[in-house]
C-alpha angles and dihedrals in degrees: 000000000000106000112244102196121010114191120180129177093348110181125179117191128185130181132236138207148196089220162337083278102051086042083062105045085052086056100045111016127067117255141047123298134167122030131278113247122193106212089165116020122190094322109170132181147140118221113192136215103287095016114136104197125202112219105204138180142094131281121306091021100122103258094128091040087054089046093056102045089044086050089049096245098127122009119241101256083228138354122073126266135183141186135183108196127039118268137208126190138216123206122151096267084050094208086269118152104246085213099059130075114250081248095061095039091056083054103047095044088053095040088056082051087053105250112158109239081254090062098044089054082051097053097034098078097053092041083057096044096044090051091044084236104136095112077048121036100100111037111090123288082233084075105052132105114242088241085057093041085058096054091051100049087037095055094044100063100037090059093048088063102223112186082226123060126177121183122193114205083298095148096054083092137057131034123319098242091063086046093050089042094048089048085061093055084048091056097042082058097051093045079055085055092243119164114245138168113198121195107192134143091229120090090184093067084028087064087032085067127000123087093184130037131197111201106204114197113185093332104315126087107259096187128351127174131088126001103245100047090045094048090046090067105036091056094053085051091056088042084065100028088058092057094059123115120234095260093051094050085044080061104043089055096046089048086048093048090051094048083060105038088057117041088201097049116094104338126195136211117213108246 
């Protein structure tokens, strides 16, 4: 099978800072100020042609930071990555412009991929009617419900057809008739032997679906490999992280922060 997105040693770092004061003297003063934060840490992985990942963890792990750099929103800030194939992404606030009408949004998204305005007349009566949006369509974004936000983006790039697909946790909102309709669409692509990585709180869609699975644990893959094996794991582990008291799980996160405000501190190898 052709890999369809190779990703080795991907690290995402972000700074933080005590305050607005100590933002401006990094920008304009020598030296270094705010912390390093490692939101992603030497996460590698191949995903090949056909292949649904699951992307799993708990809060704060680093599944929406890996979306976005796979999807090409924000860069890894070191690592290599490559993609064959052009990927769209689906989270709940579905990247659309709040200023704009859902109309407009559905043509500016397809005029940046490089539809003629033919083709987009072509393509904007079955993204309406896909997201159930016709009452809707042309009132501003700024006025839709999440749940409505998510069928649009949704519906957009599903009908522009990308070889990659990512969803993140897109279909936690909404109706389930519209999560059950847009699962089918999911499947229609994988029997088309699409790429997709899928982030969702749910295993039961997460076995429905996936055949891989990556597990992130504060920003460093803690376990990848099939679904099932990887899933296996990681539900014994919420069976035991949902019996923790406040003060555990306090713990478990502050152990977590300080892993990725210091790369020498703690580190992990993936199983």
């Amino acid at each position: 099978m052709q890999s369809a997105v190779s990703a080795k040693n991907i690290t995402k770092t972000f700074k933080l800072y005590a305050g607005q004061s100590e933002r401006l003297k990094d920008l304009v003063l020598p030296g270094e100020y705010g912390e390093a934060f490692y939101a992603l840490r030497d996460v590698s992985f191949e995903a090949e042609e056909g292949d649904i990942i699951g992307l799993l963890g708990v809060n704060g792990s680093g599944k929406s930071t890996l979306s976005n750099i796979i999807a090409g929103i924000v860069p890894q800030t070191s690592g290599e990555l490559t993609i064959h194939g052009e990927p769209a992404i689906i989270d709940v606030s579905s990247g659309l412009n709040n200023k704009l009408t859902g109309r407009e949004n559905i043509e500016m998204k397809c005029l940046m991929l490089g539809f003629t305005r033919k083709e987009i007349k072509k393509l904007e009566p079955e993204i309406i009617e896909f997201a159930e949006m016709d009452k809707f369509i042309d009132q501003p974004v700024k006025s839709y419900s999440k749940g409505m936000k998510s069928r649009l983006g949704f519906s957009i790039n599903v009908s522009i057809d990308p070889e990659i697909l990512i969803v993140d946790e897109a279909l936690s909102v909404g109706d389930k008739a519209f999560a059950k309709k847009s699962l089918d669409k999911m499947q229609e692509f994988k029997s088309r032997g699409k790429t997709m990585f899928f982030v969702s709180h749910s295993l039961t869609q997460m076995k429905e679906f996936c055949t891989k699975a990556i597990w992130l644990e504060f920003g460093e893959i803690k376990k990848s490999g099939t679904l099932q094996e990887v899933a296996e794991d990681y539900e014994a582990f919420l069976q035991d992280y949902n019996t923790w008291s406040k003060k555990k799980r306090k713990e478990f996160r502050q152990q977590g922060f300080a892993r990725q405000s210091n790369p020498k501190n703690g580190r992990k190898t993936a199983e």
